[in-house]
N, C-alpha and C positions, 0 to 999 in steps of 0.2 A: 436343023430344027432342034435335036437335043440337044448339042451345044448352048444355043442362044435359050433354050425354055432351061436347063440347067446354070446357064448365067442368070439369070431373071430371078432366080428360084432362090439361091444364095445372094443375090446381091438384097431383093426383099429381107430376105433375114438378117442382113447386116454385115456377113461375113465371106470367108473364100473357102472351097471346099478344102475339105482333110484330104491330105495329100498321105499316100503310105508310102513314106519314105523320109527319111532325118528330118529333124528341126530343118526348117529354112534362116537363112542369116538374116537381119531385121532389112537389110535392103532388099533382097531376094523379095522378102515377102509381101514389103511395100509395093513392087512393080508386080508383081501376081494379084494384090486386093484391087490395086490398079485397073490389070489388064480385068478382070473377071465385073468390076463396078462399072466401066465403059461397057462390057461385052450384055451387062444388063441392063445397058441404056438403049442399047442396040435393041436389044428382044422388046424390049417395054416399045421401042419406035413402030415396033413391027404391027402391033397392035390397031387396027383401024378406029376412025374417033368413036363410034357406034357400038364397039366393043369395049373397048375402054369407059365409055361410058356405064353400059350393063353391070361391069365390073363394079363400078364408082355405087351403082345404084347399091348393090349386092351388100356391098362394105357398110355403109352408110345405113342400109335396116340392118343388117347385122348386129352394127357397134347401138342403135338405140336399144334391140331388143336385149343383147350382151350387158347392157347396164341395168335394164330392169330385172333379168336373171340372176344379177350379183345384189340386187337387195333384196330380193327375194331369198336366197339361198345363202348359205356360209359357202365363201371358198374355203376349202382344206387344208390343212397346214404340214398335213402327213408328207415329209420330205421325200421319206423315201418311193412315196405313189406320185410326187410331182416328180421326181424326176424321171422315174422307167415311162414316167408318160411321157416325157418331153424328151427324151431320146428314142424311143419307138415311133411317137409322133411328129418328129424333125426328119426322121427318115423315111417314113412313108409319105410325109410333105413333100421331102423333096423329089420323088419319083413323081406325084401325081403332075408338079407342076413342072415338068418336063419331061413326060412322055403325053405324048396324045394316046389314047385308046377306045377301045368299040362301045361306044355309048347307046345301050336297048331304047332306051326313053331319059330325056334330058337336053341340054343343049353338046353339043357334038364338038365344041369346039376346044382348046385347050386352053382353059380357063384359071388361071396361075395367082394363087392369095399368099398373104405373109397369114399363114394358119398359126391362131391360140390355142392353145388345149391347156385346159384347166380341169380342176378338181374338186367336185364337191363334197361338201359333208350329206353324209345322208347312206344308212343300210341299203337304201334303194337299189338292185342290178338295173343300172340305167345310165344309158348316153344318148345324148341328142347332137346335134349340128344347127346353128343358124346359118342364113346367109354371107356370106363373104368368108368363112373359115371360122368361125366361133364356135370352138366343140369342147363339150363339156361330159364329163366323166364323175360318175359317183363313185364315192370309196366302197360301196358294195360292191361296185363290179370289177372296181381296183382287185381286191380281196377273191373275187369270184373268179376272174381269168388262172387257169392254174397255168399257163406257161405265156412267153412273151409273143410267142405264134400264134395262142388265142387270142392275146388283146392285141395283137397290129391286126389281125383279122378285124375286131369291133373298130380301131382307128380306122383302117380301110376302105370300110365301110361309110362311117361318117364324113369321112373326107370325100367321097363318091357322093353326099348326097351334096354337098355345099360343091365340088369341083362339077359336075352335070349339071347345078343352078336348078335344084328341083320344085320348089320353090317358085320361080319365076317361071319355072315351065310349066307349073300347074295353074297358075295364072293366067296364062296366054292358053290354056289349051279347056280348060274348065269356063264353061258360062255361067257354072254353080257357082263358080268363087272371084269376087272381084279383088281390087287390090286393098279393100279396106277388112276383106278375108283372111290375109295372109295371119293378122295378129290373132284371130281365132286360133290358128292352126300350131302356131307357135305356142302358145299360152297352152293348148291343148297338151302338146311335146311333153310340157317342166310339169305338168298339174300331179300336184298326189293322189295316188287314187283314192283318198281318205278330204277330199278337199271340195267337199260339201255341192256347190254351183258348177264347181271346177266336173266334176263328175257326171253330169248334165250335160253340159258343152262339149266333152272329150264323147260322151256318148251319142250325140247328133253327128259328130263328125267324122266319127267311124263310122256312124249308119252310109251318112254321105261318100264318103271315101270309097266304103267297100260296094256300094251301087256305082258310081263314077269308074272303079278301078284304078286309080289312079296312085293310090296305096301299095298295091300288089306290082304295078309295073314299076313302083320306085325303088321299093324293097328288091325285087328282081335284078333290077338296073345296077343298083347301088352293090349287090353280092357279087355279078359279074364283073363292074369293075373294080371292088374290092380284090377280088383274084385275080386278075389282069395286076394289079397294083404288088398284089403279095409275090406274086412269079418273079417281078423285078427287085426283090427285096430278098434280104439271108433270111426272113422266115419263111417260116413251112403253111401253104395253105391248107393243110391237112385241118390246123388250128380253126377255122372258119366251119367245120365241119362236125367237129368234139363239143365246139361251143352251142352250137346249136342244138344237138344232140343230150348236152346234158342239163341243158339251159328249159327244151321240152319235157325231158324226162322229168327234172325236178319243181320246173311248175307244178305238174300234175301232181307230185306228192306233197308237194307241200304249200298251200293254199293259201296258207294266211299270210305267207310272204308278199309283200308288193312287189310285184316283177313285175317294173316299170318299162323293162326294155321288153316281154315278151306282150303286152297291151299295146306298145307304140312300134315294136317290130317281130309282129309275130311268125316264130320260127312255124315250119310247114313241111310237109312231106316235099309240096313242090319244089319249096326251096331247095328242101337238102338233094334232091335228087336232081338238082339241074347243079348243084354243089359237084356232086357225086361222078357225074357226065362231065366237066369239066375237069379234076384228076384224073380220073381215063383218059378222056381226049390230050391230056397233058404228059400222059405217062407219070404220071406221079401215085406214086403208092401208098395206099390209102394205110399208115403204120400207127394209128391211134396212141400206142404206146410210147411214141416220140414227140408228142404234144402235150398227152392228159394224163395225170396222176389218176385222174378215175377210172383210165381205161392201162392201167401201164400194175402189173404186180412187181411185189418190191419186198425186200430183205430188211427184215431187224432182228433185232436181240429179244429173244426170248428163253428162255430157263427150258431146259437145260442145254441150250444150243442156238440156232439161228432159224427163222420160218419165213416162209413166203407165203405175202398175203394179196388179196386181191379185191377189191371193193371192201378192203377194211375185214375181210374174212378170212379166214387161216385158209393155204392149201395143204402146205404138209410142214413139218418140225425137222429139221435136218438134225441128227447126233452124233458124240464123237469128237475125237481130236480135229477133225478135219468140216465141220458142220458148216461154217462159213464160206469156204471156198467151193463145198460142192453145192450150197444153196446159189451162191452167183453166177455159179454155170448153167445151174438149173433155170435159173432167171432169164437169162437169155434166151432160151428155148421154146420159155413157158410165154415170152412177152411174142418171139415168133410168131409162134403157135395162135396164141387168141388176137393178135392183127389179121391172122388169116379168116376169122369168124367162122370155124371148123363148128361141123354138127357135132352133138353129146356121141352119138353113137362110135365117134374118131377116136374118143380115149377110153382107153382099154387097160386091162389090169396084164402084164405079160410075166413068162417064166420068171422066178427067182427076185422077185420084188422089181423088175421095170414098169416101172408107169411109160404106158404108148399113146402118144398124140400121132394118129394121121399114121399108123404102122412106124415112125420113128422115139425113138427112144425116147422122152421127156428129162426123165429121172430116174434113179434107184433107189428104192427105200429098203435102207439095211436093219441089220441087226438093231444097231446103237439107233436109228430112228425108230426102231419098234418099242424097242428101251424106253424112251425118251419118253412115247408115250405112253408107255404101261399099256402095250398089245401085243399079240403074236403079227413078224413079220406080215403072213397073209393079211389080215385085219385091217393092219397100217393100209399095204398096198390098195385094198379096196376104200379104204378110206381117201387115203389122197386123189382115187379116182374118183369117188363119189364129189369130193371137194371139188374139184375142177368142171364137173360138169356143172355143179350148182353156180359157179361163177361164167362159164358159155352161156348157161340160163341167165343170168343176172344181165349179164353181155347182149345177147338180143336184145333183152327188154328196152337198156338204152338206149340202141343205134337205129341208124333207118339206115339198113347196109342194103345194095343192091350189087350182088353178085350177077 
């Protein structure tokens, strides 16, 4: 079955998988495009006419309502966000459409599209999905993923709601919604929140939605097999987890933003902690600082030496001939340390200027750092530990950790 959903899956797209290993010779690779375009005529045969059908169905409201989104909206020209989409998004294609996986709510079956992903213009942090594979992506949220593990997370995601056909499952399964519904629902997705009637309609349909449920178990659906998708894939689901986290935190602060995507998938404590249940259950280690610059401290240049900072705030000022290389060690330590989400009370000021994270050594603030910043050693000490604990503060605020 992988085989044939992984023939199926390249041959939609046109081509033969990357092979890691030399050029092939042009006849080599003629009898591989070959064998691989047959072996996805196979898969496609496999297909029952009733299935095939749903598909056809899928495709076909998809590509009308994909056309009305493109006059509605600028596609983006930003090269460099079309392409990390379309190589994040070719790879998480092609997992979905050849592995089957645990579908909460949705159709169950493995469901295989030649997925588009496109880019719009627009500040908005916002993506959506139509049916058949039509996913689309704002340059806001191009801009707003700070690693490539957060945004295959949002691809993931979307691809989960168009690959479960959620859409045609809410169809069949809603007596609120018939099929001349669906374009409410769609329309609702793209509306700005600034778009007058559009604002009206999106607010009926969430009243609808969140009484039916249907919202809640899609979102649920789509995160689990979002993760089932990323396990199979060189990113880290961890990303799926920073994004939500800092996606919540920063709605709340900042209000006047259109945060398109937290209106049409709003992050949730339930989410994240069915998020959170799944890396345990997976043994994956929940290392924030290997995904997100917001959750990750980091080393620059600063007069008269080098510092580590951490939500954009100083921990301490390294001095001295040697200021750089003992900040990068510290860095390590320091990024350990708050993946661990250790209490304030764990960092302690210790003999002779050691800063103590957790009874182990963090750092040592010498001479030449007390220098630097015009303090007596003690002073510093207490100070880089005062700094650190303001930044574990900072660090709850934004997570929903479940120790």
């Amino acid at each position: 079955m992988l085989a044939l959903g992984l023939a199926l899956a390249m041959a939609m797209e046109g081509g033969s998988p990357v092979l890691p290993c030399a050029e092939l010779s042009p006849k080599v690779h003629a009898i591989v495009e070959a064998a691989w375009q047959e072996a996805g005529q196979q898969a496609q045969s496999q297909l029952d006419p009733k299935h095939q059908a749903d598909l056809k169905a899928d495709r076909e409201l998809g590509e009308e309502y994909a056309a009305m989104v493109e006059k509605e909206e600028k596609v983006s020209t930003n090269q460099a966000y079309i392409d990390r989409l379309q190589r994040i998004g070719g790879e998480i294609a092609r997992i979905a459409n050849s592995n089957q996986v645990s579908v909460s709510w949705g159709d169950p079956r493995l469901n295989p599209f030649a997925y588009e992903f496109k880019v719009l213009e627009g500040k908005e942090v916002n993506a959506f999905s139509l049916p058949g594979g039509y996913l689309y992506f704002y340059e806001g949220l191009m801009a707003y993923a700070e690693s490539d593990d957060e945004l295959a997370g949002v691809v993931a995601h979307e691809i989960s709601h168009s690959s479960f056909r959620h859409l045609a499952t809410l169809s069949k399964e809603q007596s609120k919604f018939d099929t001349m519904s669906i374009p409410m629902i769609l329309a609702a997705l793209i509306l700005k929140g600034d778009a007058g009637m559009g604002v009206l309609v999106l607010r009926d349909l969430v009243g609808l939605s969140s009484k039916s449920g249907w919202s809640v178990k899609a979102e649920l659906a789509a995160d689990y097999g979002a993760f089932q998708y990323m396990r199979m894939s060189p990113y880290n689901p961890v990303g799926m987890l920073t994004f939500m986290e800092r996606l919540a935190k920063d709605q709340r602060a900042l209000e006047a933003i259109d945060w398109g995507i937290y209106r049409t998938h709003p992050p949730s404590r339930d989410r994240a902690d069915r998020l959170t249940k799944y890396l345990k259950e997976a043994k994956i280690p929940i290392l924030r600082s290997e995904v997100s610059s917001s959750f990750r401290a980091q080393v620059r240049p600063a007069e008269p030496g080098f510092e580590i900072v951490f939500g954009g705030r100083r921990i301490h000022l390294f001095g001295g001939a040697q200021a750089n290389a003992r900040a990068v060690e510290a860095l390590k330590r320091l990024n350990t340390f708050f993946d661990a989400v250790p209490d304030l009370y764990e960092v302690q000021a210790g003999p002779d200027g050691v800063v103590l994270g957790r009874r182990k050594a963090l750092f040592v603030v010498t001479q030449e750092d007390a220098e630097a910043l015009g303090l007596m050693q003690e002073d510093a000490t207490e100070e880089a530990v005062r700094s650190i604990k303001r930044s574990l503060y900072m660090l709850a605020y934004r997570i929903w950790d479940i120790r």
